[in-house]
Backbone of each chain as ProteinMPNN parsed JSONL, in Angstrom:
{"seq_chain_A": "XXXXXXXXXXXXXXXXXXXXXXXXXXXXXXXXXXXXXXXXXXXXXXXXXXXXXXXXXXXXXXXXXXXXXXXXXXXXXXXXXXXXXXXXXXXXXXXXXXXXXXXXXXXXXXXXXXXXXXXXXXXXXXXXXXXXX", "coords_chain_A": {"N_chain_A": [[-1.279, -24.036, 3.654], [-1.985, -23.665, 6.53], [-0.171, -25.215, 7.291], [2.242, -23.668, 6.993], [1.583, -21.778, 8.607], [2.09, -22.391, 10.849], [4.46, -23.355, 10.706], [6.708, -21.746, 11.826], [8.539, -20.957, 14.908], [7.46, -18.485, 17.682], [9.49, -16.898, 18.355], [11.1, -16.751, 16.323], [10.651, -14.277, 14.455], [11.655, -12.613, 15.968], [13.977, -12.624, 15.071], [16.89, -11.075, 13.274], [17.068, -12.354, 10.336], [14.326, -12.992, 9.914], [13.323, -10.144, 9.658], [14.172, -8.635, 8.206], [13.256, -10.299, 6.121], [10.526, -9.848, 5.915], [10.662, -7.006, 6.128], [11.488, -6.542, 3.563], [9.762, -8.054, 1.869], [7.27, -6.074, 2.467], [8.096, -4.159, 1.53], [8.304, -4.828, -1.421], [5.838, -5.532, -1.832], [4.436, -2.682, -1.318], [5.902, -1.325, -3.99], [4.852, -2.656, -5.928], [1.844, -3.198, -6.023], [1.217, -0.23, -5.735], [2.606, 0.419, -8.282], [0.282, -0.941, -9.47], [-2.127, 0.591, -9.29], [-0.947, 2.946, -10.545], [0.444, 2.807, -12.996], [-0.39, 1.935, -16.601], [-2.96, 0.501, -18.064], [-2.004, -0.508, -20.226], [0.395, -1.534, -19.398], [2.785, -3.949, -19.33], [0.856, -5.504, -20.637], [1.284, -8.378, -22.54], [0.986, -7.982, -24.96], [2.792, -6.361, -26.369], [5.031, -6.435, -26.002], [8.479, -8.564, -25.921], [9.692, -11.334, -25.793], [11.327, -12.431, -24.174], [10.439, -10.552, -22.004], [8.496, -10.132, -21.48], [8.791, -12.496, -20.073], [10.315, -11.381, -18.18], [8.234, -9.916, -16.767], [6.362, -12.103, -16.113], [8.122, -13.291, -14.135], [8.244, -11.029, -12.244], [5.781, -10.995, -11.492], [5.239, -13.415, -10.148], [7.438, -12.846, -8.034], [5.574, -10.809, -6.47], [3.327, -12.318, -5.931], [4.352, -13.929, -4.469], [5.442, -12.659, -2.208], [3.857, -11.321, -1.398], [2.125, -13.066, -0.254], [3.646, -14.344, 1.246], [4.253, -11.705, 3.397], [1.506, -11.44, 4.416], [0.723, -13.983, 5.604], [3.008, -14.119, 7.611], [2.329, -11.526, 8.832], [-0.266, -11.08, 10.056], [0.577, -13.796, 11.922], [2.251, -12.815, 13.862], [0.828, -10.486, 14.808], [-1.455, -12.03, 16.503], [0.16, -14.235, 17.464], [2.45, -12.733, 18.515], [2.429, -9.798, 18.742], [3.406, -6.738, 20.974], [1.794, -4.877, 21.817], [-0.681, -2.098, 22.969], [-3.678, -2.797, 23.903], [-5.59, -1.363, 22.002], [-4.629, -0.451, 20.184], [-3.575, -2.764, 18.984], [-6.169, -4.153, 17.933], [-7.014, -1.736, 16.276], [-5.208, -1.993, 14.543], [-5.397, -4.252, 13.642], [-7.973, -4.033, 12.517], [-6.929, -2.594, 10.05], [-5.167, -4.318, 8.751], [-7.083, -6.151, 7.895], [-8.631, -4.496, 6.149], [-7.043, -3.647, 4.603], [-6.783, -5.527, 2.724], [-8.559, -4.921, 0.551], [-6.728, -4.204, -1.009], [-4.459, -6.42, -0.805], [-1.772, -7.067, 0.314], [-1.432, -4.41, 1.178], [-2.16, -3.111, 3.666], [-1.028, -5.284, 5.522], [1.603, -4.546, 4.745], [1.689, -2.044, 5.697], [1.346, -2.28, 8.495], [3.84, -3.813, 9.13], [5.885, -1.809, 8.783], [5.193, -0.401, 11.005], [4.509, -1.02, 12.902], [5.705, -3.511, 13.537], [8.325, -3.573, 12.746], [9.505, -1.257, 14.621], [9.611, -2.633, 16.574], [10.651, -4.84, 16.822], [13.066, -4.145, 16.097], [13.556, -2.485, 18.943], [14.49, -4.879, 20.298], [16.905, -5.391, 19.288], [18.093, -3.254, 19.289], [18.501, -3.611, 21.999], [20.327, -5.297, 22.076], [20.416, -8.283, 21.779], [19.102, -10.703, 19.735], [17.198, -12.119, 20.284], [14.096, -11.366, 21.632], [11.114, -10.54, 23.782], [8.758, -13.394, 23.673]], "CA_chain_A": [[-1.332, -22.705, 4.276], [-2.014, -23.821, 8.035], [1.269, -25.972, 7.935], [3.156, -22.607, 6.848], [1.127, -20.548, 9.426], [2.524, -23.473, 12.188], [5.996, -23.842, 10.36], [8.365, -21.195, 12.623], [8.445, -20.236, 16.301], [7.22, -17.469, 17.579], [10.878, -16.57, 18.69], [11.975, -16.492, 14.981], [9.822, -13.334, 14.484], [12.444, -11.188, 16.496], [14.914, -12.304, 14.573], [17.358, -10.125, 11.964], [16.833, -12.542, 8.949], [12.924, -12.266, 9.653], [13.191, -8.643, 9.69], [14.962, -8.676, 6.599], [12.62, -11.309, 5.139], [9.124, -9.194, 6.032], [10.479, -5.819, 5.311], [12.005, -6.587, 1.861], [8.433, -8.402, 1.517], [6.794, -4.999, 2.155], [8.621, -2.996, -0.22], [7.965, -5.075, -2.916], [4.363, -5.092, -1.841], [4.043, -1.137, -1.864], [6.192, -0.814, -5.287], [3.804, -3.599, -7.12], [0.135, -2.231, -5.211], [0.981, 1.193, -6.064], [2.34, 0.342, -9.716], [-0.658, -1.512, -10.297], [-2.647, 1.666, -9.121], [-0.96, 4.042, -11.218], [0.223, 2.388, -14.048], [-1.289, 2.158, -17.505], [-3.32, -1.064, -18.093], [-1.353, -1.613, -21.533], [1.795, -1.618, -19.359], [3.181, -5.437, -18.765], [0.778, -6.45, -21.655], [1.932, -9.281, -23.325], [0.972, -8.149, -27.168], [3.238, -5.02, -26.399], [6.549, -6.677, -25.412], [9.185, -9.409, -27.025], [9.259, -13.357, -24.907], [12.423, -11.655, -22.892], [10.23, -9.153, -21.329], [7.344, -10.948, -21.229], [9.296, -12.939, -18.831], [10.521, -10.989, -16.976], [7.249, -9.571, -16.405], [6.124, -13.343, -15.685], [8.798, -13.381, -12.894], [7.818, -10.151, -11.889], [4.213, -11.773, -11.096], [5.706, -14.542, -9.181], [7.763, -12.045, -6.829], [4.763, -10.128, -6.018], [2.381, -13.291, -5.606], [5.001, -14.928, -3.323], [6.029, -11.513, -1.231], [1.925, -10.866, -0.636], [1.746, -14.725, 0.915], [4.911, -14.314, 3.268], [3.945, -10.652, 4.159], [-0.305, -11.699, 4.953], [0.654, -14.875, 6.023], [3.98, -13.329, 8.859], [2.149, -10.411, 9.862], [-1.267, -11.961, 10.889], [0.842, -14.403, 12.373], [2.681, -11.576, 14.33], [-0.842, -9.942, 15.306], [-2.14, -13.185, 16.843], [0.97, -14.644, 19.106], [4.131, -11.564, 19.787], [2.356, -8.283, 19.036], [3.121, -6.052, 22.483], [1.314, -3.071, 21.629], [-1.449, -1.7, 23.655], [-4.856, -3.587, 22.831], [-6.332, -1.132, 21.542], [-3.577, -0.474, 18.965], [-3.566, -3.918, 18.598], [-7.92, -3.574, 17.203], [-6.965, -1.266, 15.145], [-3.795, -2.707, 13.194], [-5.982, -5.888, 13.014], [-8.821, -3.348, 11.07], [-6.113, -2.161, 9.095], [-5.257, -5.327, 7.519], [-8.469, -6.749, 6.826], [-9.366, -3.376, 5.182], [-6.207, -3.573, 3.632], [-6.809, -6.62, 1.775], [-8.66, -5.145, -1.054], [-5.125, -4.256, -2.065], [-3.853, -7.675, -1.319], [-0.72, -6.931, 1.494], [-1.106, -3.395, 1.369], [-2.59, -3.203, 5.216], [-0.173, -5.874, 6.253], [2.707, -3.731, 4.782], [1.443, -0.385, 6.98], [1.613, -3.003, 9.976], [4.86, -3.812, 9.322], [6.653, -0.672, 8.665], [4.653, 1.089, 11.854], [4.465, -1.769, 14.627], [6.077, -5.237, 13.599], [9.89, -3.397, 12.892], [10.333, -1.004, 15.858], [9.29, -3.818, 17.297], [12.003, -5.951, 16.775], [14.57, -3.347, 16.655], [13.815, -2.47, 20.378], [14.807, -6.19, 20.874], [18.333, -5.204, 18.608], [19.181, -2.04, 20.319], [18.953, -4.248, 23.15], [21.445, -6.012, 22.218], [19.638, -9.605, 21.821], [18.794, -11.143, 18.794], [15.56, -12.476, 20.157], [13.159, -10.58, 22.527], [9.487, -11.037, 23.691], [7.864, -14.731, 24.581]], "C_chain_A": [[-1.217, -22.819, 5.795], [-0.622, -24.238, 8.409], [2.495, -24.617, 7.632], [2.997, -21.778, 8.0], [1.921, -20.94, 11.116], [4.316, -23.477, 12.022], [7.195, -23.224, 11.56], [7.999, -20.963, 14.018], [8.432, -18.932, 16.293], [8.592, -16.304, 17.645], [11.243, -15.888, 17.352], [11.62, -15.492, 14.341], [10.761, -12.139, 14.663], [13.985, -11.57, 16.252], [15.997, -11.388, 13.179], [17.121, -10.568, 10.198], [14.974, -12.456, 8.768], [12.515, -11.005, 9.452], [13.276, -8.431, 8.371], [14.116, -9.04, 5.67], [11.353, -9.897, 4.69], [9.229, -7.829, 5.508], [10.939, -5.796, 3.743], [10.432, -7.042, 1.4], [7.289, -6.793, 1.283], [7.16, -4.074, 1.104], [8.322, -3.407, -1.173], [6.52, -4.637, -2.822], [3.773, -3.866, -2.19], [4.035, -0.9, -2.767], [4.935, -1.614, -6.252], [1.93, -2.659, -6.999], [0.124, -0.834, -5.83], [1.712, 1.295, -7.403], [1.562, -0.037, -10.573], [-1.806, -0.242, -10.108], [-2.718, 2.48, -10.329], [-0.327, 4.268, -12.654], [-0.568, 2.412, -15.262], [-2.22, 0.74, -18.035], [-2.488, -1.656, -19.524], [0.372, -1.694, -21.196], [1.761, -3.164, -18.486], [2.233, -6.273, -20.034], [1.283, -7.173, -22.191], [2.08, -8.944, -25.041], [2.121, -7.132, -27.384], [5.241, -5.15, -26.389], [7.412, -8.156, -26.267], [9.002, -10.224, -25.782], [10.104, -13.059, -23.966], [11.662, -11.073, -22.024], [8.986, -9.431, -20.878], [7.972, -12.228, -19.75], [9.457, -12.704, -17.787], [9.088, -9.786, -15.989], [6.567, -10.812, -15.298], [6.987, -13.491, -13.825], [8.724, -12.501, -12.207], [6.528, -10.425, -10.234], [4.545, -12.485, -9.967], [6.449, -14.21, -7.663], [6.659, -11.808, -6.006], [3.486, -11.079, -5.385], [3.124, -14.185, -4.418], [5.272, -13.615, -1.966], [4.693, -10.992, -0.4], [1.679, -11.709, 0.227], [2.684, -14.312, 2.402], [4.541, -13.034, 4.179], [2.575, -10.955, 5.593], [0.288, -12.557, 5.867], [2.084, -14.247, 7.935], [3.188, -12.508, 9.544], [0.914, -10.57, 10.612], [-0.75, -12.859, 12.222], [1.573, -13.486, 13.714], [1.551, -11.153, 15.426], [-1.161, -11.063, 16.473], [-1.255, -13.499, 18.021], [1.956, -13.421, 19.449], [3.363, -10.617, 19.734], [2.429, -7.647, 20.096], [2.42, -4.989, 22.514], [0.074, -3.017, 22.302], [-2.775, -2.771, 22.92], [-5.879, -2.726, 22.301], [-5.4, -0.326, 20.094], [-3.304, -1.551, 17.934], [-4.817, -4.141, 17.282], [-7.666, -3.217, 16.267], [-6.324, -1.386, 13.518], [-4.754, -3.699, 13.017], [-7.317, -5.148, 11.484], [-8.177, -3.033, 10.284], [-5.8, -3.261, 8.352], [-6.351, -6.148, 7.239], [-8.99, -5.642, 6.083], [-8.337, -3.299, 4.243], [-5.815, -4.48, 2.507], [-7.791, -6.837, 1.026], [-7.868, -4.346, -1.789], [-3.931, -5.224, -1.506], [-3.257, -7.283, -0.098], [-0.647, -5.672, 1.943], [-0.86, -2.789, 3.356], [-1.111, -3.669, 5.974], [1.337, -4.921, 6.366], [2.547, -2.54, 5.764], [1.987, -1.032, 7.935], [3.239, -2.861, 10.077], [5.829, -2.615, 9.283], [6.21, 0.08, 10.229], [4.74, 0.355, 13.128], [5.093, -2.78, 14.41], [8.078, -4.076, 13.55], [10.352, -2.376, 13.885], [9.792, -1.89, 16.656], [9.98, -4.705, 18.368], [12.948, -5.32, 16.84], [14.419, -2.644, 17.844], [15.017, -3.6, 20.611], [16.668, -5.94, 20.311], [18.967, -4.071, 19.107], [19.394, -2.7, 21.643], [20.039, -4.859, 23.63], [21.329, -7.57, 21.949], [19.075, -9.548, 20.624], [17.559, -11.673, 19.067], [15.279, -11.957, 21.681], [11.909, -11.161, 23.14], [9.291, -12.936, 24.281], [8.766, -15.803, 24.307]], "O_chain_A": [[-0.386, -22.102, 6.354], [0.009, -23.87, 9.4], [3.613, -24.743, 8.131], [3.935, -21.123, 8.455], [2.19, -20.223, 12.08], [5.165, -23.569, 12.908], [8.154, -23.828, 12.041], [6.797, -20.727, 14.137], [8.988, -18.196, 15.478], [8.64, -15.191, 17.121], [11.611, -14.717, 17.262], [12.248, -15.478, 13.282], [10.816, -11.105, 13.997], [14.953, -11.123, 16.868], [15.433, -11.222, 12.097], [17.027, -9.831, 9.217], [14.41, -11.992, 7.778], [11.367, -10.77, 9.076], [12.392, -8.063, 7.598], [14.016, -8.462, 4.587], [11.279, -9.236, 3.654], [8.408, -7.34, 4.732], [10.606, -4.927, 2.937], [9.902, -6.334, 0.544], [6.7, -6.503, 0.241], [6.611, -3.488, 0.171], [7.991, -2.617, -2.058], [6.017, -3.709, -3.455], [2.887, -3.739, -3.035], [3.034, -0.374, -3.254], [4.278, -1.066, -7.137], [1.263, -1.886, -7.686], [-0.88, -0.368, -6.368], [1.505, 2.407, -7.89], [1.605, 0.127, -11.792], [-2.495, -0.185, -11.127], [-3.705, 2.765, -11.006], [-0.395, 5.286, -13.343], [-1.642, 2.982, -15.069], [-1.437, -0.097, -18.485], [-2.359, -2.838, -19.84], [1.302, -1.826, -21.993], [1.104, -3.49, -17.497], [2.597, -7.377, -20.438], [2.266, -6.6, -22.663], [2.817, -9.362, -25.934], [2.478, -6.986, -28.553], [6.192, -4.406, -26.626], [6.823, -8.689, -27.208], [8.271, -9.864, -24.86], [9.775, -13.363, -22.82], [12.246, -10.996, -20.943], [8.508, -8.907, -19.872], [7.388, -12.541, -18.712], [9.116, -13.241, -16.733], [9.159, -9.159, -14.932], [6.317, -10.638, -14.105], [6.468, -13.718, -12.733], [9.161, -12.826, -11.102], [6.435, -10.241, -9.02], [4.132, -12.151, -8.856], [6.298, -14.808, -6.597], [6.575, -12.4, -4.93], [2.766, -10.644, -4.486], [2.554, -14.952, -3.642], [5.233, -13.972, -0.788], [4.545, -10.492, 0.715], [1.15, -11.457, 1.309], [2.581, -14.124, 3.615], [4.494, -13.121, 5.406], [2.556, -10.829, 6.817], [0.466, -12.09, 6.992], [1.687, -14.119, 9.093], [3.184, -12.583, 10.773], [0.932, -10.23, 11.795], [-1.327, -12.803, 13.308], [1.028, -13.833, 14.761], [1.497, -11.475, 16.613], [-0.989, -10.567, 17.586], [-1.539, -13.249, 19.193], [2.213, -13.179, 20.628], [3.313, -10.145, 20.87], [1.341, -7.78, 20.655], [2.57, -4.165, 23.416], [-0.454, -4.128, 22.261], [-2.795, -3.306, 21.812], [-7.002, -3.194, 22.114], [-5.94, 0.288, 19.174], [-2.992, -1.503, 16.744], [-4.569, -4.258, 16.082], [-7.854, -3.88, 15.247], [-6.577, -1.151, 12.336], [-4.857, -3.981, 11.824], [-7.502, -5.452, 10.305], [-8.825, -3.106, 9.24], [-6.171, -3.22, 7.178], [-6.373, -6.826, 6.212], [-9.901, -5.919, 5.303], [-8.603, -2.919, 3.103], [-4.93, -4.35, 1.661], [-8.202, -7.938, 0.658], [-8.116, -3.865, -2.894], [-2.737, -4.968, -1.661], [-4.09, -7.082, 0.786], [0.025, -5.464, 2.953], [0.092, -2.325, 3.984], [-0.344, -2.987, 6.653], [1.989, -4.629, 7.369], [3.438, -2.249, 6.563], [3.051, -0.612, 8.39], [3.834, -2.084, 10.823], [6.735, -2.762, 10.104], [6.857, 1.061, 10.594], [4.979, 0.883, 14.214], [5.166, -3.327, 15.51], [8.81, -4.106, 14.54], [11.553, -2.436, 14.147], [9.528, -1.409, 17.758], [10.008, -5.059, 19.546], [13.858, -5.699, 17.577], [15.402, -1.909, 17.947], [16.16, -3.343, 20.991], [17.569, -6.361, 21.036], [20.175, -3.948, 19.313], [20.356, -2.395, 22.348], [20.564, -5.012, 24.733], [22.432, -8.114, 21.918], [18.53, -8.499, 20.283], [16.758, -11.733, 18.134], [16.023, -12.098, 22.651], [11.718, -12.363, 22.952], [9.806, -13.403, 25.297], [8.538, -16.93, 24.748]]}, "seq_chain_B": "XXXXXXXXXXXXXXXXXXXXXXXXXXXXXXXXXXXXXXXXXXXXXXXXXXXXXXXXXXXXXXXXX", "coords_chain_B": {"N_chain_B": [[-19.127, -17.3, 20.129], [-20.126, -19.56, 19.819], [-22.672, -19.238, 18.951], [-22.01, -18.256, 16.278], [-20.134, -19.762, 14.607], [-22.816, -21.843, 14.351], [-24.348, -20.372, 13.147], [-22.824, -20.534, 10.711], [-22.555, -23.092, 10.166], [-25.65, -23.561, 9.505], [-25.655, -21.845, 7.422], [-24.204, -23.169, 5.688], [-26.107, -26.057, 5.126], [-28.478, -24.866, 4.602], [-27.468, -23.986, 1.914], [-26.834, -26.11, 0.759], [-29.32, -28.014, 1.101], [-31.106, -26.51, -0.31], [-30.28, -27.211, -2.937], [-30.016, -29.842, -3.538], [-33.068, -30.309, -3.027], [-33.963, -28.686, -5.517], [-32.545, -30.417, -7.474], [-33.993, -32.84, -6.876], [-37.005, -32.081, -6.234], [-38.841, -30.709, -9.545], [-40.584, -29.492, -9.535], [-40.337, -27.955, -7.02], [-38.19, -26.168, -8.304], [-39.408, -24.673, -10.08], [-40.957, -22.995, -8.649], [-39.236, -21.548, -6.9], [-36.752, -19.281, -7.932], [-33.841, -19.969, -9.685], [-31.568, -18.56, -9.327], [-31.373, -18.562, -6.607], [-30.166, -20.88, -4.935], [-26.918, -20.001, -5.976], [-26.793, -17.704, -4.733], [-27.167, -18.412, -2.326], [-25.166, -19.456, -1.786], [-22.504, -17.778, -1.987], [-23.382, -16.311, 0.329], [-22.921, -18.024, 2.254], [-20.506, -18.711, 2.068], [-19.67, -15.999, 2.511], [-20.162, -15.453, 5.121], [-18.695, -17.637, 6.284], [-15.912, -16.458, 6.041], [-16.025, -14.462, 7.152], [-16.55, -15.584, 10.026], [-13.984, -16.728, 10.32], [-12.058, -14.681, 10.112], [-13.174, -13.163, 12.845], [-12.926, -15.498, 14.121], [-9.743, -15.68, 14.357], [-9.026, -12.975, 15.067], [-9.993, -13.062, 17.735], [-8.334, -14.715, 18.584], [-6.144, -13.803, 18.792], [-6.896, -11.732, 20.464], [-7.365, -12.81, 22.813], [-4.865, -14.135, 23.591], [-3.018, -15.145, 25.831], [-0.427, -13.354, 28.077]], "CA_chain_B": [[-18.595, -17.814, 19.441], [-20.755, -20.736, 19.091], [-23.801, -18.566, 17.943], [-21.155, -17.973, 15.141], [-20.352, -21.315, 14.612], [-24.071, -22.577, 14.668], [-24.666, -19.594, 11.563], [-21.722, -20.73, 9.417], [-23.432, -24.426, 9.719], [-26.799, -23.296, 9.105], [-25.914, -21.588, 6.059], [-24.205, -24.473, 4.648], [-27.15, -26.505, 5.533], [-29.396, -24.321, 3.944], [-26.924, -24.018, 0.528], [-26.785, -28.215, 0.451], [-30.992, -28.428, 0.924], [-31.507, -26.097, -1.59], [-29.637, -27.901, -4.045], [-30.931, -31.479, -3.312], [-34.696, -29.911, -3.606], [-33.623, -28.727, -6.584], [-31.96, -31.585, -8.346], [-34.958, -33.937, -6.298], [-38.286, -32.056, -7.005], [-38.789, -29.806, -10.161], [-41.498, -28.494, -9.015], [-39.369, -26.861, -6.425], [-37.412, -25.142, -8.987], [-40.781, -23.737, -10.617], [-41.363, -21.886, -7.508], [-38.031, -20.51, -6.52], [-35.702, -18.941, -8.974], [-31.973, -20.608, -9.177], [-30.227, -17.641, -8.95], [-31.055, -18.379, -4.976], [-28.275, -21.647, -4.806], [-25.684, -18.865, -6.346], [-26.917, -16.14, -3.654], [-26.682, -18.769, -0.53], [-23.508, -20.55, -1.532], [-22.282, -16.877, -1.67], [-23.936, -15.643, 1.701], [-21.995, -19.29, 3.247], [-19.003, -18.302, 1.663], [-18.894, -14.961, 3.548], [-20.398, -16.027, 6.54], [-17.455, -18.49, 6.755], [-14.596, -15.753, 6.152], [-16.383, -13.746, 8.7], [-16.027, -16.881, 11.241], [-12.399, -17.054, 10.488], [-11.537, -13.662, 10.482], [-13.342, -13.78, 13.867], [-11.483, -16.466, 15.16], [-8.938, -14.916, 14.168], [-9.34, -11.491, 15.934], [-9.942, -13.724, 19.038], [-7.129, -16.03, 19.202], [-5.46, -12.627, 18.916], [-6.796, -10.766, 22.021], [-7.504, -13.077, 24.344], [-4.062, -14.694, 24.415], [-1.788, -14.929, 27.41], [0.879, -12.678, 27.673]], "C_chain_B": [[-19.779, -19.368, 18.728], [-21.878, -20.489, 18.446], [-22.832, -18.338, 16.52], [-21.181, -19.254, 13.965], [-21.525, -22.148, 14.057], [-24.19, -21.564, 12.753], [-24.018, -19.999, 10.57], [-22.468, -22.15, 9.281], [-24.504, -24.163, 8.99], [-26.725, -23.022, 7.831], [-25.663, -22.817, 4.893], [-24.836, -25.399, 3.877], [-28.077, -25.805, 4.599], [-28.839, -24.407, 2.275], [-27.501, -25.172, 0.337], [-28.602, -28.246, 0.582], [-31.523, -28.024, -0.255], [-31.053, -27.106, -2.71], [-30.164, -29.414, -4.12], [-32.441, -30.966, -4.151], [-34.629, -29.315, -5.35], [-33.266, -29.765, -7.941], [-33.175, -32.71, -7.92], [-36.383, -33.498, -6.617], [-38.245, -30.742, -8.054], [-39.57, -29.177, -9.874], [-41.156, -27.358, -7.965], [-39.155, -25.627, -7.453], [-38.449, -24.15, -9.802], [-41.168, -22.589, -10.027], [-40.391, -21.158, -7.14], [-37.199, -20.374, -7.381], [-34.213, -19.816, -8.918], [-31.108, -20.187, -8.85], [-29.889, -18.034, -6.792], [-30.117, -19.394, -4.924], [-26.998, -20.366, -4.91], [-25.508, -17.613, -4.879], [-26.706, -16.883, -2.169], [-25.241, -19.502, -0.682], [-22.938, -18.757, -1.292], [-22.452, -15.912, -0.702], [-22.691, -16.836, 2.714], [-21.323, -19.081, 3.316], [-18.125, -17.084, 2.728], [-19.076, -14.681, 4.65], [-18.793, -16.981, 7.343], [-16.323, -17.697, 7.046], [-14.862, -15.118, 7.59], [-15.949, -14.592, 9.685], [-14.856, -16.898, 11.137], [-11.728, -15.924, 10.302], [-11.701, -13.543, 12.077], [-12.78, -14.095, 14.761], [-10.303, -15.846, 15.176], [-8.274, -13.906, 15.173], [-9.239, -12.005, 17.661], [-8.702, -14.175, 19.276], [-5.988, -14.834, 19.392], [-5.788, -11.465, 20.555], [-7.238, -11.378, 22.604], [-6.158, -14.277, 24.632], [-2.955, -14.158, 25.375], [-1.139, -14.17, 27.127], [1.951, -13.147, 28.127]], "O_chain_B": [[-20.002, -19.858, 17.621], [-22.253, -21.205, 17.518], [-23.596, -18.277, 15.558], [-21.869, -19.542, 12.985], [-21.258, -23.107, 13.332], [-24.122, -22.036, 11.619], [-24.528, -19.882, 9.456], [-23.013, -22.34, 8.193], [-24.461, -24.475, 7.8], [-27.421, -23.62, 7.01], [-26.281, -23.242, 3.917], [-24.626, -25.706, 2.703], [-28.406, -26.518, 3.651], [-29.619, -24.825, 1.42], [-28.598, -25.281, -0.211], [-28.991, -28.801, -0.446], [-32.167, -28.693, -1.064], [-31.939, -27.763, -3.256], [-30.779, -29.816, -5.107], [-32.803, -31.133, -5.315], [-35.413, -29.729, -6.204], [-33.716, -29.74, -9.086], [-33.301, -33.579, -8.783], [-37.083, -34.315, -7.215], [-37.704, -29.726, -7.616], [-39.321, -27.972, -9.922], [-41.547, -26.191, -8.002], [-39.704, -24.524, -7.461], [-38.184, -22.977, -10.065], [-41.571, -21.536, -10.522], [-40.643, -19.959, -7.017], [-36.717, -21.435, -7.779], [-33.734, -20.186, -7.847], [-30.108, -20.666, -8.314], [-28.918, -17.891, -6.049], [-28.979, -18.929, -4.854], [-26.333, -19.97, -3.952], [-24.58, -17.01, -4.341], [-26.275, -16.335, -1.154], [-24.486, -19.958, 0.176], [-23.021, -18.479, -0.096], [-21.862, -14.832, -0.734], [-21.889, -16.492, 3.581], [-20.832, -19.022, 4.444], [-17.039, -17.021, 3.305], [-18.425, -13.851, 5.286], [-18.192, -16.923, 8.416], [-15.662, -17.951, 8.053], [-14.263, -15.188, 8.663], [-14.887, -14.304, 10.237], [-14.391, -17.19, 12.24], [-10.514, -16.129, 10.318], [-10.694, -13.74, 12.757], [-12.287, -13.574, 15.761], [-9.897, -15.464, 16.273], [-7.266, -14.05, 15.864], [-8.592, -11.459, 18.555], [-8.106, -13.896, 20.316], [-5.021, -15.023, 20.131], [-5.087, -10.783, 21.302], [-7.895, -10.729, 23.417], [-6.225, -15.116, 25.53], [-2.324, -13.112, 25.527], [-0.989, -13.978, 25.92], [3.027, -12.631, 27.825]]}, "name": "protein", "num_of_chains": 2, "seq": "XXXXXXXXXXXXXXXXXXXXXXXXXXXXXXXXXXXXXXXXXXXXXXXXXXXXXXXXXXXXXXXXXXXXXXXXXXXXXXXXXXXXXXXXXXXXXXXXXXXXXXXXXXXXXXXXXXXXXXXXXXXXXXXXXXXXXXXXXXXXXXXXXXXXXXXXXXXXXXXXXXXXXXXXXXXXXXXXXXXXXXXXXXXXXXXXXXXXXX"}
């Protein structure tokens, strides 16, 4: 986990395939969080479905367990070294994802949709592929 | 920070004694219930997140710009 949290420069943050990466990460996050919400608990059961479907349920799982890591793990990371936002905007996004993680990425996803991507697309209307520090 | 620090030890400290006195005199365990090991490894536990949320929160607003 630490050697992932160390793995990229902060640079690589304000770039277009990180953008790409973190917000596709959020979307899944929302659709899964808020299908597991409102869903029925005998939906994705296993006794209910054929080994096809059950699979793809399985791989389902594996999206949503890998898209929660890169989201938590990016947007903390985010928070900590580039965020520019006022510091007391800053406070608050930071309460937002620790409150938002007893629905897993949910928090992190708000972050990202509200302060991490006009963020970075300042830095792209700019004209510059990388911005900030 | 290091009052922080010093608490996340302590508790540890306190989990790990219990448990020795426990496993070392029974008579201990006569007198204090067991559920308490379960209730301080679980006080350590979120003492610790706390400390590293924390840190966290710190390493976040007090760096350079």
């Amino acid at each position: 986990m630490l050697s992932l949290w160390k793995y990229v420069r902060n640079e690589w943050f304000y770039t277009k395939s990180a953008a790409f990466l973190f917000t596709t990460s959020a979307i899944l996050v929302v659709i899964f969080v808020l299908s597991a919400e409102f869903l029925p608990d005998s939906f994705g059961n296993g006794a209910n479905y054929s080994a096809a479907q059950q699979a793809g349920f399985a791989l389902l799982g594996i999206l949503f367990g890998t898209s929660n890591i890169i989201l938590l793990i990016g947007m903390f990371r985010f928070w900590v070294a580039c965020d520019q936002s006022r510091p007391i905007a800053r406070k608050i996004w930071f309460a937002v994802m620790i409150v938002g993680l007893l629905r897993l990425g949910l928090g992190a996803a708000a972050y990202c949709f509200v302060a991490y991507i006009p963020q970075v697309a300042r830095g792209f209307s700019k004209g510059s592929s990388t911005v900030g520090t | 920070m290091r009052t922080f620090r010093a608490v996340v030890i302590l508790s540890w400290l306190a989990t790990a004694l219990n448990l020795i006195l426990f496993m070392a005199f029974p008579a201990y365990s006569r007198h204090v219930p067991y559920e308490i090991e379960g209730l301080l490894f679980f006080v350590a536990l979120l003492v610790f997140a706390l400390y590293k949320v924390y840190q966290l929160y710190r390493a976040g607003m007090n760096r350079s710009k």
